[in-house]
KEDRENDO-223587 format. One record per atom (N, C-alpha, C): residue in one letter; x, y, z. Coordinates in steps of 0.1 Angstrom, whole numbers, plus 5000, padded with zeros to 4 digits. Example, Ala and Ser with C-alpha at 12.3 -4.5 7.8 and 13.67 -1.06 7.14 Angstrom:
<nodes>
A513249435078/A512349555078/A513249675078/S512849785071/S513749895071/S512950005079/
</nodes>
This chain:
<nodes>
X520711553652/X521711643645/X521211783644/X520111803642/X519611913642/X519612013654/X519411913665/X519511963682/X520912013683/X521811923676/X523311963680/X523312093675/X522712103662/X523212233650/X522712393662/X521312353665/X520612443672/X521312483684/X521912393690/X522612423706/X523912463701/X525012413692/X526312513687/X525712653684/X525012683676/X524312823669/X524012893684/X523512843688/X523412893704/X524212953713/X524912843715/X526612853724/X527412953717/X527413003706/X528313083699/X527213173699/X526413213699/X525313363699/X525813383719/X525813313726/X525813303741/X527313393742/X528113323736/X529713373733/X530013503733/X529413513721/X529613633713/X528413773725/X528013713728/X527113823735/X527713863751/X528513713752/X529313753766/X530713853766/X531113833750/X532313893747/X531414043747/X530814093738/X530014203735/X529614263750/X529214203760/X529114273770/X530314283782/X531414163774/X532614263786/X533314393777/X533014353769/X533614503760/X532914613764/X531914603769/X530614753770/X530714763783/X531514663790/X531414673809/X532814793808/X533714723798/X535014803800/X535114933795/X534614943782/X534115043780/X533515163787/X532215153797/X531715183805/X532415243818/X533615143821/X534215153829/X535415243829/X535715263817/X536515363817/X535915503812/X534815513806/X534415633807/X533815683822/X533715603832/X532915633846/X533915643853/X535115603844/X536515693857/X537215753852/X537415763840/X537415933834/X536516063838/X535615993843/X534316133842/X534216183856/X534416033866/X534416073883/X535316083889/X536216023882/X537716043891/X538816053882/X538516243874/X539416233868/X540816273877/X541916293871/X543216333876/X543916423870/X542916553858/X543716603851/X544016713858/X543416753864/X543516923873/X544516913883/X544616773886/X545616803899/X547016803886/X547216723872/X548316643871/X548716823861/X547616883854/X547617013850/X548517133863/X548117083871/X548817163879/X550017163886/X550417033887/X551916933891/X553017053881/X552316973868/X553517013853/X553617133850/X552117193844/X552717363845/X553017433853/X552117433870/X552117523881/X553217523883/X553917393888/X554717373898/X555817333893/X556017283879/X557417253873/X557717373865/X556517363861/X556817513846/X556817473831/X557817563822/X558317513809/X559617403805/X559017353796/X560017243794/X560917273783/X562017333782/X562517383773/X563617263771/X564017253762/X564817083763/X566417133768/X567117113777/X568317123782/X568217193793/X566817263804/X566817293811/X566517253821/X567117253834/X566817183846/X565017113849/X564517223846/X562417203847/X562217083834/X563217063825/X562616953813/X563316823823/X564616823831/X565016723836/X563716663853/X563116803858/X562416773866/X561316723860/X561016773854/X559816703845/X559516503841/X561116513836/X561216363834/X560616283850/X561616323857/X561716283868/X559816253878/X559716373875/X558516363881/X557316283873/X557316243862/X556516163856/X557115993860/X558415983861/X558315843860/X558015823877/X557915893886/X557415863899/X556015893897/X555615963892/X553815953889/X553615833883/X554415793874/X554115633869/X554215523882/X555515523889/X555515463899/X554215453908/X553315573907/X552715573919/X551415473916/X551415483902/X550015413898/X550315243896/X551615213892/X551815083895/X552515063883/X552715153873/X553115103860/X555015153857/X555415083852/X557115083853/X557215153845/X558115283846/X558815403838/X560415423840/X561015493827/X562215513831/X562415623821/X563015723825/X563815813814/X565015713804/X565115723796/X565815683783/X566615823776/X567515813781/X568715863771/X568615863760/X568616003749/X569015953734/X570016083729/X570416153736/X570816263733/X571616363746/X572216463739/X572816553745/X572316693736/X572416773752/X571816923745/X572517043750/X572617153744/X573117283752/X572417333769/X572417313778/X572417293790/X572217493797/X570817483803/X570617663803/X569517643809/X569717763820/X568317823829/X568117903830/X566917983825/X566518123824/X566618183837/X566918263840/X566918403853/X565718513851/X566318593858/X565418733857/X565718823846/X564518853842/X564818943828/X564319083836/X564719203832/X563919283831/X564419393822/X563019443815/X563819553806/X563119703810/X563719783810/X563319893815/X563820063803/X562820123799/X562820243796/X563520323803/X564320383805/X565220493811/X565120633809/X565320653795/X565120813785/X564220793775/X563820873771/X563321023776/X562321033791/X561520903795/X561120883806/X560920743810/X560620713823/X561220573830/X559520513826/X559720413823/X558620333823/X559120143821/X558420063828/X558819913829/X558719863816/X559319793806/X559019703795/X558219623791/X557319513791/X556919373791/X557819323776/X558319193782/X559119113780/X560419033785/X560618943775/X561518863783/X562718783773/X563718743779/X564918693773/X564818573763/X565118563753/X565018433744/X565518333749/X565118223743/X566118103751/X567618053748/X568518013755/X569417973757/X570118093753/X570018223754/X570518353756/X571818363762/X572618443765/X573818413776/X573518543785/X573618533797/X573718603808/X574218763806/X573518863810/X574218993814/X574719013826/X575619083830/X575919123845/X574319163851/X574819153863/X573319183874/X573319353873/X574219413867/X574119543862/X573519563850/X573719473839/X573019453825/X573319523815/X573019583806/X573219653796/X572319793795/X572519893793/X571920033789/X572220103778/X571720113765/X572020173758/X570620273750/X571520313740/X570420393732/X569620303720/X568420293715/X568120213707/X567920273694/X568420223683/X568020223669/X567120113660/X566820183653/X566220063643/X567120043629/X566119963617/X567019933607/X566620073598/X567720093590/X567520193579/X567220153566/X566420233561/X565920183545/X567120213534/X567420023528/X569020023522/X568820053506/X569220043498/X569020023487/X569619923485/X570919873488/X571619683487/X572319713497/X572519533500/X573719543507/X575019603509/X575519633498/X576519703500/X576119863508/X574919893506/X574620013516/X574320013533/X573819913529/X573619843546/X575419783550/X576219743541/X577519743549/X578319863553/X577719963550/X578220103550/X577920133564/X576320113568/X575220153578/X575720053591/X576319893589/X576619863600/X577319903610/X578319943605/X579220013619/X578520103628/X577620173626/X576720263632/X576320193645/X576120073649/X575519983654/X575920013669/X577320003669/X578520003676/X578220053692/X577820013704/X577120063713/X575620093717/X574920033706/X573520043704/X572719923707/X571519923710/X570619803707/X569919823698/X569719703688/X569119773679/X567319673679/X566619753673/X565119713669/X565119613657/X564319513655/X564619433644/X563219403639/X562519413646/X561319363643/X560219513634/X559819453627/X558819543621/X557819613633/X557519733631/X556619853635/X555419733631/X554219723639/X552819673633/X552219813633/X551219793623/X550319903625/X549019883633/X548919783636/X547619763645/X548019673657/X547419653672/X547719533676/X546219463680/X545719513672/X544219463674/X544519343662/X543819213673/X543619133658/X542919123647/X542719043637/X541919083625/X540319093631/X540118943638/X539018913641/X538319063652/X538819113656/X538419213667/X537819323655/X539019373644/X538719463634/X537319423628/X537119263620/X535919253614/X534719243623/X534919233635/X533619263641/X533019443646/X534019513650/X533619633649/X533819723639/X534919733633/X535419793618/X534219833611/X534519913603/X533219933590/X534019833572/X533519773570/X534219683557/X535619783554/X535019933548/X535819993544/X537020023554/X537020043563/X538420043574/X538819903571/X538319773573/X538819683573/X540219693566/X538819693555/X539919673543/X541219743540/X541319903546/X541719953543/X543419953551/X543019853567/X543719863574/X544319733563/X543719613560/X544719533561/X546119553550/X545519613535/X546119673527/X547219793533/X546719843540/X548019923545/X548919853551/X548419733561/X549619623564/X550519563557/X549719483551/X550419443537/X551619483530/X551419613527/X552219703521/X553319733529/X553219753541/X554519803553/X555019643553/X554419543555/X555019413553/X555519353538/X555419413531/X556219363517/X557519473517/X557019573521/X558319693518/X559519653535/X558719603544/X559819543549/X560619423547/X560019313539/X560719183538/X561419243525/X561119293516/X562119373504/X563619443509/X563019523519/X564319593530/X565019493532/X564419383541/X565219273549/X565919223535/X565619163523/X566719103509/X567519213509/X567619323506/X568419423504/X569619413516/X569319373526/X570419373533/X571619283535/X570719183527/X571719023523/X571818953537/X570618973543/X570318863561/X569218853556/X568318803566/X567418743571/X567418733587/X566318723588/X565718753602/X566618643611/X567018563607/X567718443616/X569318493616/X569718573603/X570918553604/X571318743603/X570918783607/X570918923610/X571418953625/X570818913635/X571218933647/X572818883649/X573118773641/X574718753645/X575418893638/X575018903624/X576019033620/X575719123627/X574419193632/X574719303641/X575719303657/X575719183660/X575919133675/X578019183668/X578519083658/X579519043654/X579619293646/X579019363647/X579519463643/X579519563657/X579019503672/X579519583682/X578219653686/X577119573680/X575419593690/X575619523707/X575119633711/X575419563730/X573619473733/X573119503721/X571319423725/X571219393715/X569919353714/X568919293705/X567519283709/X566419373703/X565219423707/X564419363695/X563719233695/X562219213686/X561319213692/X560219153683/X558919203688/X557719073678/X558118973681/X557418843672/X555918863675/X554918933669/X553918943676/X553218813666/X552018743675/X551618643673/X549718673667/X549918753665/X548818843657/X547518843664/X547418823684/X546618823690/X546818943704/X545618943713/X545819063720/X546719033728/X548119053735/X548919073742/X549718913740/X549818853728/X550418753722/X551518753715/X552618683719/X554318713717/X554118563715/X555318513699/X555918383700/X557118413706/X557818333717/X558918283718/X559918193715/X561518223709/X561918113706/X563518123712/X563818113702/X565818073710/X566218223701/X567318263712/X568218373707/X569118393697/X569318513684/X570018453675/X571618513676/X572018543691/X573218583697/X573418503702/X575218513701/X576118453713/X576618463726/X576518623725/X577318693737/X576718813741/X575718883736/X574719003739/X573518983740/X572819013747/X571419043747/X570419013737/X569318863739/X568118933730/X567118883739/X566119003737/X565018983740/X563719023732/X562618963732/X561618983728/X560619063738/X560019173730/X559219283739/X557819313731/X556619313741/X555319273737/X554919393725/X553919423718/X553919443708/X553319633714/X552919633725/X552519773724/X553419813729/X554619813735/X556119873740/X556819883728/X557019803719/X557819783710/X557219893703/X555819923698/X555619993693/X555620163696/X555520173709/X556020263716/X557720363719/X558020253719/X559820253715/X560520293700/X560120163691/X559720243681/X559620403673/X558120423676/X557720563675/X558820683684/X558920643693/X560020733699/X561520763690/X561820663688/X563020623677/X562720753666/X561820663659/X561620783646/X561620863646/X560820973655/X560721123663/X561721143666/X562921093668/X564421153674/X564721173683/X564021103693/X563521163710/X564921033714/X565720943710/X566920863712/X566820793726/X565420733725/X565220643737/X566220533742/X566620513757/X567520443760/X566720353771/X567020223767/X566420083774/X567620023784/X567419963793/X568219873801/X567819753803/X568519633802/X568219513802/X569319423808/X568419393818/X569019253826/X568519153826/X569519063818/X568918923817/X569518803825/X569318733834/X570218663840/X570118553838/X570318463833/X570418353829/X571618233831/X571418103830/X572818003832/X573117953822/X574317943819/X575217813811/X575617703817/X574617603816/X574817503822/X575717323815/X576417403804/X577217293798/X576217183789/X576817103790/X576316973780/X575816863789/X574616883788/X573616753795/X572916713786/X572616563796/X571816473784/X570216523787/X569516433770/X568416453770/X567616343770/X566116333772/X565316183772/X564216203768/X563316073770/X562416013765/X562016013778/X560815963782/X560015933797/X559415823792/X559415673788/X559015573787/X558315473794/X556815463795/X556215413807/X555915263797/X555615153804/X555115013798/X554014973809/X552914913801/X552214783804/X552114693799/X552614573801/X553114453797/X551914413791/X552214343776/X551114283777/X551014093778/X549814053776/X549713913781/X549613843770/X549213833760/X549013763750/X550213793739/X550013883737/X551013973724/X551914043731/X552614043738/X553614093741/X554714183734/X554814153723/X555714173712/X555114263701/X554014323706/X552914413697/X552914513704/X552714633701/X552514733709/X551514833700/X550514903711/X550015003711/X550415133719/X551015263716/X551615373717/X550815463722/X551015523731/X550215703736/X551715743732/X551115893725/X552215963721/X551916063725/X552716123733/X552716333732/X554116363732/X554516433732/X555816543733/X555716583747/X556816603754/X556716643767/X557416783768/X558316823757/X558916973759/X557917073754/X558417153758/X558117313753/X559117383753/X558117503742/X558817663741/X558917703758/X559817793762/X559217863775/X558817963777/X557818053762/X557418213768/X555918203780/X555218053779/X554418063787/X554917923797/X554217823802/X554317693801/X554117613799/X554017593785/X553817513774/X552317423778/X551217503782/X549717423785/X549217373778/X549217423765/X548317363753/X549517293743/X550617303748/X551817223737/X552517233747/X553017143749/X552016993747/X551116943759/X551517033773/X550816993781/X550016913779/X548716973775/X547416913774/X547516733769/X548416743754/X548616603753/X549316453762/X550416563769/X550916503780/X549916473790/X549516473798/X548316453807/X546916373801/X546916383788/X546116293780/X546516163783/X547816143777/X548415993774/X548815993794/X548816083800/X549116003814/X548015973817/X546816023815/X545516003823/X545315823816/X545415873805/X544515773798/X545615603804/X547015603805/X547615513811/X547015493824/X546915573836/X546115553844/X545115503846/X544215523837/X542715463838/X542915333830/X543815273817/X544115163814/X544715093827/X545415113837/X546015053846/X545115013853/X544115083859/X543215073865/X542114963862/X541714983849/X540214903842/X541114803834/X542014793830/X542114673820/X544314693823/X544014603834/X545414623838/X546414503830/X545614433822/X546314293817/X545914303803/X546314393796/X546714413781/X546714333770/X546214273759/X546714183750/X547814213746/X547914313740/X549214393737/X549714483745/X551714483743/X551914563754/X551514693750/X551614823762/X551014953757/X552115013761/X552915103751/X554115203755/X553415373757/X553515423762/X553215543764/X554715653766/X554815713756/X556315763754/X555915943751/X556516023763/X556616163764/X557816163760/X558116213747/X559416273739/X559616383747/X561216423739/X561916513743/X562416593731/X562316703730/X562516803720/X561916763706/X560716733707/X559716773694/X560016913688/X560016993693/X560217153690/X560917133683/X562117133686/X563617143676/X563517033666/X562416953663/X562216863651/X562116703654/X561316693659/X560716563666/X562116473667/X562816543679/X564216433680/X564616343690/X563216373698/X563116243709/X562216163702/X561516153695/X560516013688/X561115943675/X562216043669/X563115943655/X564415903664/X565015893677/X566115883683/X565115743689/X563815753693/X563515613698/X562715533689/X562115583672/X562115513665/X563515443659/X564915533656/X565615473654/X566515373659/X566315413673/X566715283681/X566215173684/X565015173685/X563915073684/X563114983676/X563914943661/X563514893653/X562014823656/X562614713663/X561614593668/X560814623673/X560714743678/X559114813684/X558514823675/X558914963670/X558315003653/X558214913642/X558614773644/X558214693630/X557214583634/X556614593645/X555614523650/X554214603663/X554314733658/X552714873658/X551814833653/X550814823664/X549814793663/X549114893661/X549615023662/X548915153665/X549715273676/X549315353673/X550015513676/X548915633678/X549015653688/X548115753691/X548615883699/X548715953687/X549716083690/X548916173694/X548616293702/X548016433704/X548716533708/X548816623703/X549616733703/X548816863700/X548116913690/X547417093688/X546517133692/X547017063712/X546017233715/X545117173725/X544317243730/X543617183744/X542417133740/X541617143726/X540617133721/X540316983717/X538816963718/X538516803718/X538716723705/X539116623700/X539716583690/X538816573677/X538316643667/X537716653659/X538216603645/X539316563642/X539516523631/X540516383630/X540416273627/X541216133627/X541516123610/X542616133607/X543616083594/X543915973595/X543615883581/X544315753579/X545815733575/X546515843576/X547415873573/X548815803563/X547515773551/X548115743539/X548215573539/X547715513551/X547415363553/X546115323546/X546215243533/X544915183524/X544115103532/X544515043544/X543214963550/X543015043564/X543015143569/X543115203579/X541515243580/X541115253571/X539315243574/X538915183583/X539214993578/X538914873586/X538914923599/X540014893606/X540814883615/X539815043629/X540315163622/X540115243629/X538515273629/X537915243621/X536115263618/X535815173627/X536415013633/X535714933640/X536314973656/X537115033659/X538115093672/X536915193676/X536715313664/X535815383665/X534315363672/X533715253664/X532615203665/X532215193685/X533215173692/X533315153702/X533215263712/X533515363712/X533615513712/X532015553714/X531515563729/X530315663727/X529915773716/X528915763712/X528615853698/X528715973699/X528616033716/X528616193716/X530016253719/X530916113714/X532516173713/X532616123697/X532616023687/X532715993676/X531616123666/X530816143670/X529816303665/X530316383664/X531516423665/X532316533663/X533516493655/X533716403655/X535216363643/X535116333632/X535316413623/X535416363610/X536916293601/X536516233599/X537316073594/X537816133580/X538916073573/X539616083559/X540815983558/X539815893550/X540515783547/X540815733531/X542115703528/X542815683534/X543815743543/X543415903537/X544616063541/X546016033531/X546716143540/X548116123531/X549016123544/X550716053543/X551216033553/X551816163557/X552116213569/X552916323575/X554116343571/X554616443569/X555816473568/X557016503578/X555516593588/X556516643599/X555116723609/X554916823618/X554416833626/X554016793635/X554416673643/X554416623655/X554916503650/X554516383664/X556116313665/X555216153658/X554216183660/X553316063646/X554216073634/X554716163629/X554816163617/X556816083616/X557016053625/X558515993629/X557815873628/X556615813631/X556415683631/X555915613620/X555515673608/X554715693598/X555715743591/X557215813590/X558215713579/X558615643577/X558515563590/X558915413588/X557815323587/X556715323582/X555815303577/X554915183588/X555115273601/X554415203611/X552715313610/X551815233612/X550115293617/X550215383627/X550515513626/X550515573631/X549615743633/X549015783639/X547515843637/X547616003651/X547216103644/X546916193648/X545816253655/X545916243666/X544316303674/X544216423671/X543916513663/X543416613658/X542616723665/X543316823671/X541416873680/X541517043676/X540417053685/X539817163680/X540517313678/X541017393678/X541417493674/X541317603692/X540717643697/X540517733708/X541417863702/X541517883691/X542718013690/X544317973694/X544017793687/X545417833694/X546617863684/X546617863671/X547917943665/X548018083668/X547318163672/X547518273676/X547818263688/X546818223700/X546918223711/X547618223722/X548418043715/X548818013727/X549917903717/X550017873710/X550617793702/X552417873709/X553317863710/X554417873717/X554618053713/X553718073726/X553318233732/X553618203745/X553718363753/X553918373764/X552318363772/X551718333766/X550018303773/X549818163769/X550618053765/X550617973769/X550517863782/X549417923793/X549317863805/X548517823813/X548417723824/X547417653830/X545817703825/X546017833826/X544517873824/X543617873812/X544117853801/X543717863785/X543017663786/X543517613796/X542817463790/X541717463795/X541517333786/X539617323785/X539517183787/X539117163806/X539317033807/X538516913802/X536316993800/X536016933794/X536216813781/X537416953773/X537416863761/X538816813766/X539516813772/X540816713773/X540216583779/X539316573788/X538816493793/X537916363778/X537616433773/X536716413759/X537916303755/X538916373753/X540416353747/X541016183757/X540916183767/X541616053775/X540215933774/X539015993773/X538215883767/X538415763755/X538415893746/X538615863731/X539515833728/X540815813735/X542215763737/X542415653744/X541715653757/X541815493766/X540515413755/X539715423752/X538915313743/X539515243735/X540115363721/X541115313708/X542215243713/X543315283725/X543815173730/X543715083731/X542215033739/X541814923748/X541514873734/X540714893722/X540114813715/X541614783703/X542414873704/X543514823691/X543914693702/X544314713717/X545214553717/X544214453716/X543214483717/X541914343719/X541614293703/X541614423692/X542114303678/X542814203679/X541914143672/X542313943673/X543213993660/X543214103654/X544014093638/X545014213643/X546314153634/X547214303635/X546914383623/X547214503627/X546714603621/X547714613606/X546814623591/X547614633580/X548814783581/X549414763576/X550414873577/X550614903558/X549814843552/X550214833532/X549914963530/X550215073521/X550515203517/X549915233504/X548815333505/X548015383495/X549115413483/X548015433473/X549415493462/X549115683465/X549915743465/X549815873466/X549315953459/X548516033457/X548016143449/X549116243441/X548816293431/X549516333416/X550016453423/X551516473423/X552016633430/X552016723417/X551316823420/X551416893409/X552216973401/X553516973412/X554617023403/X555116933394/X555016813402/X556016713393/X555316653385/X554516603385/X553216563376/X553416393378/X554116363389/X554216253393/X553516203410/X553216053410/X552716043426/X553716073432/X553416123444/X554116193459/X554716033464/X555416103470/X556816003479/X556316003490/X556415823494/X556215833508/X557515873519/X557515963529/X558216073536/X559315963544/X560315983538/X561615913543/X561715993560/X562315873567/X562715833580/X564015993580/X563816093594/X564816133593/X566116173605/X566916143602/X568116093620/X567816273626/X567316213640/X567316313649/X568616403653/X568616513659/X569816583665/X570116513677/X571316483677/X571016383691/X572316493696/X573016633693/X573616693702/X573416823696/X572716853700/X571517023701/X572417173707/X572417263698/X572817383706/X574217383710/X574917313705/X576317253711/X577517303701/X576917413692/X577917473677/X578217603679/
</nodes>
């Protein structure tokens, strides 16, 4: 009896050590083809080089689809664009803005999106800026003035040096002195802006609607030659955004009285009402089938650059890391969806269009693994408001080479998402849903939906870092013999209300965009 006891105790140490070392062969094996044969430079250069920006309703977001589910094809794994939507339908042209009077000099900048077209002659006018109102009713006085003009809308900066450049050469006292003077030109301008009864969003339609032939801002992104881009707030005239040392140059000329005149040709298309998608890739799984583990990124972008670090970077993450799961562990416990949304930007409305359509996916997540801010290596994992999410993700973790888990710091339970990427669509419906978190590179300044958003700002080392630490947690969520809890912390005390916080209700996507 004893012999038996000793030879079972055996057979199950034999077991357990055979499982233990296919997990470290697979493990192994996918970090040795991540590391020698990666595919992110060629796949970095397919999407931004050669496709561009993904702006959702534009021809390059439909090539885009297109070309990933044949990249899926090529590797063996079944993809399809998925329908969930319709969008306002537009492709950027040639912009150019050009100085004319008092002397000729070229612009930098370029046309907002979904803009409407100028003739290939374009627009030439004289520019103004806004006047200092006392109320609206004085500024309704001041509109008509408009009438044949382009006007400036964007605040004068007084520096275009960033902070960080100032605190390293600056003397404290300049510092200081500069930022206080900003400050103050920025309070006396958003004061100006109430007085006029607009706002920055809804200003350019009254001037457009009082007989402005342009629209001249200047969204500086508070870095060296850093512009955010976004959508135009005209119908029928001209806007463009123009980089921060022109604008301020223009500007200055204005005030001096010198009645500088710009010309601007924007050419652009109206391409009607097309639909929008999802890029939906599957690997079936063998055991659990009916369970799924998620790669998530966003696949649109802004288009002042092409979109490299948003989402690019995370796009190529979740394709790489499907790749090398296809490759090393092509027979899944659970199946693996890998889903490139479509118009995260405009408010994650390709991930709640396929959470809402997908109940039965989303009520049986085994896990979500979203990446989205930035090119930088994933340094921070949220439990995101899940009370056993410790368990679960500390043992996923545990699997993870230490000189990628040494840099991430954990918070558990966390609190659930509201909104900022497309995790947080999965995580109101109270699916496990988790945030790859990475490092910063400058990118809210930088590159965060800027026109230096491109191929060259990524940092393959750490994206590479990124499809490791992504194909592992994968591999090890479908290999849990347990489904993952999904039970909900109780929420921390909001301090307005002096009650626990709400967990973040489910919210219906725009499923017909730009179409008003």
């Amino acid at each position: 009896m004893i012999n038996k006891t000793i030879f079972l105790a055996a057979f199950l140490a034999f077991i357990s050590l055979a499982q233990a070392q296919t997990q470290q062969e697979v493990v192994d094996a996918i970090v040795k083809e991540a590391s020698e044969n990666s595919q992110l430079k060629e796949l970095a250069f397919e999407l931004m080089d050669g496709i561009g920006p993904r702006l959702v309703g534009t021809p390059q977001m439909q090539q885009a689809h297109d070309w990933a589910v044949k990249k899926y094809s090529s590797w063996d794994i079944t993809a399809e664009n998925q329908q969930w939507g319709e969008w306002k339908g537009w492709e950027r042209g040639i912009t150019h803005i050009d100085m004319v009077s008092p002397r000729v000099k070229s612009i930098q900048g370029m046309q907002l999106a979904w803009n409407p077209s100028t003739s290939k002659k374009g627009v030439t006018a004289e520019l103004i800026i806004l006047p200092e109102v006392k109320d609206s009713i004085d500024f309704q006085k001041w509109l008509p003035s408009v009438k044949g003009k382009i006007v400036m809308v964007s605040m004068k900066q007084p520096t275009g040096r960033p902070d960080d450049n100032w605190e390293e050469f600056a003397t404290p006292e300049s510092f200081e002195k500069m930022k206080k003077n900003r400050d103050s030109l920025e309070d006396a301008w958003r004061d100006n802006m109430r007085k006029t009864g607009y706002t920055r969003r809804t200003l350019p339609e009254a001037l457009e609607k009082a007989g402005a032939v342009g629209i001249v801002q200047s969204y500086w992104s508070k870095g060296f030659g850093a512009n955010k881009i976004f959508s135009a707030g005209t119908k029928k005239i001209p806007m463009v955004d123009v980089a921060l040392e022109d604008y301020g140059m223009l500007y200055r000329l204005v005030e001096h009285g010198k009645k500088p005149e710009i010309k601007i040709v924007a050419e652009s298309k109206n391409l009607g009402t097309v639909p929008t998608f999802n890029t939906i890739a599957t690997i079936k799984g063998t055991e659990k089938p009916d369970e799924y583990v998620i790669l998530s990124a966003h696949f649109d972008s802004w288009d002042g650059g092409t979109g490299a670090t948003d989402n690019g970077t995370g796009t190529i993450t979740m394709m790489e890391t499907a790749r090398i799961l296809k490759k090393i562990y092509p027979n899944p416990k659970r199946t693996i969806i890998i889903g490139l949304w479509g118009s995260e930007e405009q408010g994650l409305n390709g991930s709640r269009a396929f959470v809402e359509d997908h109940p039965e996916i989303v009520a049986n997540v085994q896990a979500v693994f979203n990446q989205d801010n930035g090119t930088g290596r994933v340094v921070n994992l949220s439990g995101q408001g899940f009370l056993n999410s410790y368990e679960y993700l500390g043992r996923w973790l545990h699997a993870v080479p230490e000189s990628i888990t040494k840099q991430i710091e954990t918070h558990f339970p966390g609190t659930p998402a509201r909104g900022g990427s497309d995790y947080a669509s999965f995580v109101a419906e109270g699916a496990p849903a988790f945030s790859l978190s990475s490092l910063s590179w400058a990118y809210w300044n930088y590159t965060w939906h800027t026109n230096l958003d491109t191929y060259d700002k990524i940092v393959f080392d750490d994206v590479q870092n990124n499809v490791i630490l992504t194909a592992i947690l994968a591999y090890m969520a479908c290999e849990d013999p347990q489904k993952t809890s999904n039970v909900k912390s109780v929420l921390p005390i909001d301090d307005e209300t002096g009650k626990p916080r709400e967990w973040p209700e489910a919210r219906e996507p725009n499923r017909k965009g730009g179409l008003d």
